[in-house]
C-alpha positions in Angstrom: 16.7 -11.3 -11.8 17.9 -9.2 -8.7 20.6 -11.2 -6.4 19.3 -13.5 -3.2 19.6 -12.0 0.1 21.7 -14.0 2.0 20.0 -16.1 4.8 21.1 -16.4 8.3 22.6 -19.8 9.3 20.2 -20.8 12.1 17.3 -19.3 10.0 18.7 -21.5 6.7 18.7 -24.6 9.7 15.3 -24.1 10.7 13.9 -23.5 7.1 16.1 -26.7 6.0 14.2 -28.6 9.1 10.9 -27.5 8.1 11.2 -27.8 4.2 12.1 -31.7 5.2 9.3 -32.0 7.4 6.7 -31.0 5.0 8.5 -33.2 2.5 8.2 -36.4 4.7 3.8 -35.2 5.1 4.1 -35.3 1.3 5.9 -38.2 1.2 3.0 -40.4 3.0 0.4 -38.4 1.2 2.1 -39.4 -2.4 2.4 -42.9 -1.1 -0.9 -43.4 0.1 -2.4 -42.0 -3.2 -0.1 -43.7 -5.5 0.0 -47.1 -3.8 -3.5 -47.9 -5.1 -2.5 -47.4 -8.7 0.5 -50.5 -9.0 -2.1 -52.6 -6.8 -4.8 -52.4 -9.1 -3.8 -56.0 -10.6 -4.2 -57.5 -7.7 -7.5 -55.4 -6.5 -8.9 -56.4 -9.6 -8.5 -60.0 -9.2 -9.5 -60.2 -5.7 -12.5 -58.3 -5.8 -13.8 -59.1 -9.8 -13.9 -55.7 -10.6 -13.4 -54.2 -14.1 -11.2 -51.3 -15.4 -14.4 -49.4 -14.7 -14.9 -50.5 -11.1 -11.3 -49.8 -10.2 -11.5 -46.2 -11.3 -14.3 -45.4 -8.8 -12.2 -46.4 -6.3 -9.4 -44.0 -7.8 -11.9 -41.1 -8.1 -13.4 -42.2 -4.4 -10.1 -40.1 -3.1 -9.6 -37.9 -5.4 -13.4 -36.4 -5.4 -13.3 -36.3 -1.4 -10.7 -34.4 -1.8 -12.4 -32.2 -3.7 -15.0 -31.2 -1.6 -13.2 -31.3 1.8 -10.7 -28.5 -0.2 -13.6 -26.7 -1.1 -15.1 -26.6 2.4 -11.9 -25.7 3.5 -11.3 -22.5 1.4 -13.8 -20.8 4.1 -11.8 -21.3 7.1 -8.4 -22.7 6.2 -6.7 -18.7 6.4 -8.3 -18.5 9.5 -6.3 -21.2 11.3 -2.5 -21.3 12.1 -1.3 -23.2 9.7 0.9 -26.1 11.8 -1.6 -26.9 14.2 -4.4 -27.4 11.5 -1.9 -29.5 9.6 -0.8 -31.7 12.2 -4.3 -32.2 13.2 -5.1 -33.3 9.9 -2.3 -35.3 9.3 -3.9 -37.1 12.4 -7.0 -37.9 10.8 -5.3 -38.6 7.6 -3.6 -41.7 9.4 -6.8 -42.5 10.6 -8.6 -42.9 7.9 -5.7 -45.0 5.9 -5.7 -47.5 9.0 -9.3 -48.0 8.0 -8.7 -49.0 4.2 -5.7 -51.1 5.6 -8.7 -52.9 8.0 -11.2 -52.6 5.4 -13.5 -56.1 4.8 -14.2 -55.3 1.4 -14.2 -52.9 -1.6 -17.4 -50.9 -0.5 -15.3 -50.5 3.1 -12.0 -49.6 1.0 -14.1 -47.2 -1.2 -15.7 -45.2 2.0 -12.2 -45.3 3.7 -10.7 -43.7 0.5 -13.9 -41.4 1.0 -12.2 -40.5 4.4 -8.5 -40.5 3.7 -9.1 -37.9 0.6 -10.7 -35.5 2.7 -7.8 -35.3 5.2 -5.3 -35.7 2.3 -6.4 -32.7 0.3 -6.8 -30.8 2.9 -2.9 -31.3 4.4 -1.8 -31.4 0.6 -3.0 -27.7 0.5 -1.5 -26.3 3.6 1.5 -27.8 3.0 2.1 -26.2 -0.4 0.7 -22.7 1.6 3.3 -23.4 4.2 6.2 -23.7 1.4 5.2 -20.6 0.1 4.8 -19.0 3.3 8.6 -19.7 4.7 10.4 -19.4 1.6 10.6 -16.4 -0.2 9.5 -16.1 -4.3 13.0 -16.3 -5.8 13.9 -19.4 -4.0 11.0 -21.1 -3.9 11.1 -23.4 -7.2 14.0 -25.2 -5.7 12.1 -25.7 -2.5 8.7 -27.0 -4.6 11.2 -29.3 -6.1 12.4 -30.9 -3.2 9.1 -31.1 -1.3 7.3 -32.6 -4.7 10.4 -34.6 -5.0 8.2 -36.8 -2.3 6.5 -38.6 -5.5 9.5 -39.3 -6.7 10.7 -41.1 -3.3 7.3 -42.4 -3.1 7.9 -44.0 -6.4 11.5 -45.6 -4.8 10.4 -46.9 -1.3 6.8 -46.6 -0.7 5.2 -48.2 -3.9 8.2 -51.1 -4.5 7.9 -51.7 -0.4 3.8 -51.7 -0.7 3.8 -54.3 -4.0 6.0 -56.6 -2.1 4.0 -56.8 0.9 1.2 -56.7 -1.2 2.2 -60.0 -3.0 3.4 -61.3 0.5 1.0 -60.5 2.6 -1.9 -59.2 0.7 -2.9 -55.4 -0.4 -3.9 -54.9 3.5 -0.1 -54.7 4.2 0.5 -51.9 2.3 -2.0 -49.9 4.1 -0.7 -51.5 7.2 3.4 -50.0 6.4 1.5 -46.3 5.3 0.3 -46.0 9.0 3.3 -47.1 10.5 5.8 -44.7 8.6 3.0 -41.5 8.9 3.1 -42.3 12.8 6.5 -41.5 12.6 6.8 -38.6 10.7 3.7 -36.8 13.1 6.4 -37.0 15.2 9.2 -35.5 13.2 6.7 -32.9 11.8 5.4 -32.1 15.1 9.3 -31.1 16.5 10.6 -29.2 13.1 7.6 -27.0 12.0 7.8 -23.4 13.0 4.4 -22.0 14.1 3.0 -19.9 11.0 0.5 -17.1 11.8 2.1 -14.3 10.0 -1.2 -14.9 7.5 -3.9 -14.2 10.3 -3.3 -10.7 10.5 -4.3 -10.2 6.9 -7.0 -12.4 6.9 -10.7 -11.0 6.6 -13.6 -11.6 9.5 -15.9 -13.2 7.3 -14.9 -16.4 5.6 -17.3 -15.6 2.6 -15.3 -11.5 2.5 -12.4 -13.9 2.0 -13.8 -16.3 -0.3 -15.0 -13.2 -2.6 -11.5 -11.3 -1.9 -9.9 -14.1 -3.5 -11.5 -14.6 -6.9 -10.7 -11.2 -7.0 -7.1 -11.6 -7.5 -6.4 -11.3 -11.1 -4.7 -14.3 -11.1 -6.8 -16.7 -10.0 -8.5 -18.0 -13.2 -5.5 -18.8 -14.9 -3.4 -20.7 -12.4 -6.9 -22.8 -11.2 -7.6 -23.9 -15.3 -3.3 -24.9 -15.4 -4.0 -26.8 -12.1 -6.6 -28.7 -13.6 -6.1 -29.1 -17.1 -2.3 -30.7 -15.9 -4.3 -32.7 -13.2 -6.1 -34.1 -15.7 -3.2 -34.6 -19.1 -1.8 -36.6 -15.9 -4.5 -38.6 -14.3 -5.6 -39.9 -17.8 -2.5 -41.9 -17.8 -1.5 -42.6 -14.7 -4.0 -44.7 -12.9 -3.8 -47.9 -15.6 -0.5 -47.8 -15.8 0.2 -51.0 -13.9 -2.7 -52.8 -14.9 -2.0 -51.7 -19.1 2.1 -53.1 -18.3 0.2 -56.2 -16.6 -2.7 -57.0 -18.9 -0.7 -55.8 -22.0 2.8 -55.6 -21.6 3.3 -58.6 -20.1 5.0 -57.1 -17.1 4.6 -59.7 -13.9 2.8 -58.5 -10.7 6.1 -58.5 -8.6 7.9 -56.5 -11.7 5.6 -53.7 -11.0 7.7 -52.5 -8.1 10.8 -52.1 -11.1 8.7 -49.6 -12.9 8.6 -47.8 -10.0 11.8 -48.0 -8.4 13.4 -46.7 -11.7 11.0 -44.3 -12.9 11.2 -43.0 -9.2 14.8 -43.1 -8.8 15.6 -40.8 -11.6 12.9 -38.2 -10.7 14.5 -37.8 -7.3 17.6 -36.5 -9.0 15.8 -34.7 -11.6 13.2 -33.5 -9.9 15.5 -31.0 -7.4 17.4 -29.6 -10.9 14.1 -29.0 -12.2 13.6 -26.7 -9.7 16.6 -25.3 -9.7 16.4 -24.3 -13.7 13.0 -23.0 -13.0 14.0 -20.3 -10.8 17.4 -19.3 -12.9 15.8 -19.1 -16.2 11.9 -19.1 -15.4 8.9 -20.9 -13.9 7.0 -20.9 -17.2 9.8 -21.3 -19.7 10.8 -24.5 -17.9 7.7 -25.7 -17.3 6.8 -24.9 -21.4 9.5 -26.7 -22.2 9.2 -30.1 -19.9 5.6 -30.3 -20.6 5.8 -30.4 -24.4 8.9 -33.1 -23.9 6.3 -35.6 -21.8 4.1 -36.1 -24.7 7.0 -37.8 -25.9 6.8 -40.3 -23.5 3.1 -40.6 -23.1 2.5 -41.5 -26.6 4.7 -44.8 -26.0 3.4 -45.6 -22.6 0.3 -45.9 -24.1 0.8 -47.8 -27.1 3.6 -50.4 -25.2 3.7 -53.7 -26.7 4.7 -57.0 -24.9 8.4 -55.9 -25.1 11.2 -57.0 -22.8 11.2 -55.2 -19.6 14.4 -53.3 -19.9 12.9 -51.7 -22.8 9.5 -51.2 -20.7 11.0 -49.7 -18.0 13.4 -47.1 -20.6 9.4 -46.0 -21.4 8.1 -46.2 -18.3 10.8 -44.3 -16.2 10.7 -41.5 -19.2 7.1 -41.1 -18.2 7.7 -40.5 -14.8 10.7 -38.3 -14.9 8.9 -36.0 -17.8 5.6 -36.2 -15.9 6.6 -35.3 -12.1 8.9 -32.9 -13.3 6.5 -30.7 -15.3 4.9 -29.9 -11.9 7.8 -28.1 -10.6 7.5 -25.5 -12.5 3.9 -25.7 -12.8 3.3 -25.3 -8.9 6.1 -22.3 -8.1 3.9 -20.4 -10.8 0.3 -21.2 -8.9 1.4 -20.7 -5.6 3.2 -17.2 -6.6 -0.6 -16.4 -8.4 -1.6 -15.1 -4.9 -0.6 -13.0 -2.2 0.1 -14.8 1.0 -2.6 -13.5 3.2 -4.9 -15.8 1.0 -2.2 -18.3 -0.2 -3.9 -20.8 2.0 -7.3 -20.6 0.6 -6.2 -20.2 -2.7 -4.3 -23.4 -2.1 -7.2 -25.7 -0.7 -9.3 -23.7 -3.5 -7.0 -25.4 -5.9 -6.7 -28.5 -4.5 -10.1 -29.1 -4.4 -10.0 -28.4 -9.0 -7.1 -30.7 -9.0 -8.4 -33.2 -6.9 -11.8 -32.9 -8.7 -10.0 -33.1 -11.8 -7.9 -35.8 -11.0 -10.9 -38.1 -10.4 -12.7 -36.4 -13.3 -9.8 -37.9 -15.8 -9.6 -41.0 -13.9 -13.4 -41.6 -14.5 -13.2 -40.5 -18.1 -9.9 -43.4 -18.7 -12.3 -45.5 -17.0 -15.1 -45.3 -19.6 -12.9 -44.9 -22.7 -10.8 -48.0 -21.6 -12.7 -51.5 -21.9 -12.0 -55.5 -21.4 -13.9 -58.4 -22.3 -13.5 -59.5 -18.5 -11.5 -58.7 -15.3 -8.2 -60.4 -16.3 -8.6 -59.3 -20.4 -5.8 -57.2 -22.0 -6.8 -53.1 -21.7 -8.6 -51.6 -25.1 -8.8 -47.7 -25.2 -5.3 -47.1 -23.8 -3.6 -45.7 -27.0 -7.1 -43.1 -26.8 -6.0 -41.9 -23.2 -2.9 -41.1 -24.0 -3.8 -38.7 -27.4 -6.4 -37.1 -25.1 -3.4 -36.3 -22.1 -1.5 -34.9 -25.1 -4.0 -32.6 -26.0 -5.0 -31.3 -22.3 -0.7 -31.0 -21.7 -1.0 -28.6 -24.7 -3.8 -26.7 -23.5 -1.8 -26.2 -20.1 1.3 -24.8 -22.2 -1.3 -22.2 -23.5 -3.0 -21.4 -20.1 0.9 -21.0 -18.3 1.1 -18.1 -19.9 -1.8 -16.5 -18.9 -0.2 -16.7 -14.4 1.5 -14.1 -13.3 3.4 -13.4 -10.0 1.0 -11.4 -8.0 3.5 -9.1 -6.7 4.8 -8.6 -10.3 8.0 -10.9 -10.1 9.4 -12.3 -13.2 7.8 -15.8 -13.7 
């Protein structure tokens, strides 16, 4: 691999500032998304919905996103990227003050509707925004720390939104989201370069663009990774709390352990990730970490009522193996395109992860069953074989993406 250029100082500082910023968007976009997951014991109960009812809620944001990416592919290239991000970001907050002033689950379903579409739609830029400041050779580390926002997520958002959930009811933890994202508007709106280096390569008509890019050879490939990995993980992960509480015996409260720990660890490991990726290889690494997380899916999925040390050993094994699999996995998609269309390409595959995300959540959904609302999970040990199977299938399909400038992956 040829040596780095060396960067400037003040142009390290302002890329440093900007990397940060985007990590602190992702940070409120992981935490809104993943906050609903540990809080679907207590939805459950307050509302009397089954394992069923709660994934439509899941899928509510996750499809939204879907489509808004989609919709987005036509005219996301032809925006500058900050200003359409911020703007978003706006409307992102918006919509999760709804679900945190939501009546009822029909109201928290449409406000999910709502906060998905803005969601997606900033998850994509930001990932086009990474690519667009940091060049190919550094830009695994720089995935790893702005992805390493689940993994803080994981440490302060979801422990902090159980807590005030079990306090003050699930409302809270809507309530705390809208608080911190106020803030970081703030501290995104002061650190983020302008980015319109794209525009002069983008196309006059949105549907030239949309047929320019899936023309680039490596479109196919990177789109079925991005979705078969969306949806080995989105088998698992949304009946995760409510399998440790129904079946593991974990308490409510405890939740916010599995969390803490599981996101604790991925914050370190989640940066050296990265870091490995780009000195021996996006796809090697992300071969290798993906074939170690069926390890921990398989006993996820089959935990008995054991004590919770040993739960959280399995659970935080899970997280660490899972979040850091998409490392890797997202330096190779976003080097699948050249940046004139990294945008679009970026909402474009948003919009299959997104879809699916809430695809897998509604397939767990029907393959897992109870006798009632409060009745231990049945299907669970299914899911996880099935996530296996699609985290094989993404090993096979890495090797398919290729740098579109011809770079070593």
């Amino acid at each position: 691999m040829p040596a780095t250029a060396p960067v400037p100082e003040d142009a390290a500082r302002r890329e440093r500032r900007a990397i940060l910023a985007l990590t602190a968007v992702n940070f409120t976009l992981m935490m809104d998304f993943v906050v609903m997951m540990p809080l679907g014991p207590q939805l459950m109960r307050v509302f009397g919905i089954t394992a069923t009812g709660f994934s439509v809620a899941v899928s509510a944001y996750t499809f939204s996103a879907a489509i808004a990416a989609i919709i987005g592919v036509l005219f996301v290239d032809r925006l500058e990227r900050r200003g359409a991000l911020l703007w978003l970001y706006a409307g992102f907050i918006v919509a999760t003050l709804a679900c945190a002033l939501a009546p009822g689950f029909h109201a928290l379903v449409l406000a999910r509707i709502a906060a998905g579409a803005c969601g997606g739609l900033v998850g994509a830029l930001l990932l086009a925004a990474v690519g667009d400041l940091v060049p190919y050779e550094r830009r695994g580390a720089a995935m790893g720390r702005v992805m390493s926002a689940f993994a803080l997520a994981s440490i302060l958002g979801v422990p902090a939104g159980i807590w005030l959930a079990s306090w003050l009811g699930w409302h809270a933890a809507f309530h705390a989201i809208v608080v911190v994202s106020l803030l970081i508007l703030v501290l995104a709106w002061a650190w983020l370069p302008p980015l319109r280096a794209h525009l002069d390569a983008t196309e006059r008509s949105p549907l030239a663009r949309l047929r320019m890019l899936l023309a680039e050879p490596m479109l196919w490939p990177a789109l079925a990774l991005s979705a078969v990995l969306a949806l080995a993980a989105f088998l698992v992960i949304p009946f995760i709390a409510t399998y440790l509480a129904r079946n593991s015996g974990v308490g409510e409260r405890d939740l916010a352990l599995v969390y803490l720990a599981g996101g604790a660890m991925a914050a370190v490991t989640q940066p050296w990730i990265g870091r490995l990726a780009d000195r021996h290889g996006k796809r090697r690494v992300f071969i290798i970490s993906a074939l170690v997380a069926t390890i921990p899916t398989i006993a996820l999925t089959n935990l008995p009522a054991w004590p919770l040390p040993v739960v959280l050993l399995v659970t935080t094994a899970f997280i660490v193996a899972g979040s850091g699999r998409y490392v890797p996995a997202t330096a190779l998609i976003t080097g699948a395109v050249s940046p004139a269309h990294r945008g679009a390409f970026m909402s474009l595959n948003s919009a299959v992860q997104s879809g699916a995300s809430g695809l897998a959540a509604v397939l767990a959904g029907l393959i897992i069953h109870q006798s009632d609302a409060q009745a231990p999970l049945q299907g669970y040990g299914v899911v996880g074989l099935l996530s296996c199977a699609a985290a094989v299938v993404a090993v096979l399909l890495s090797c398919r993406v290729r740098p579109w400038d011809g770079a070593a992956a």
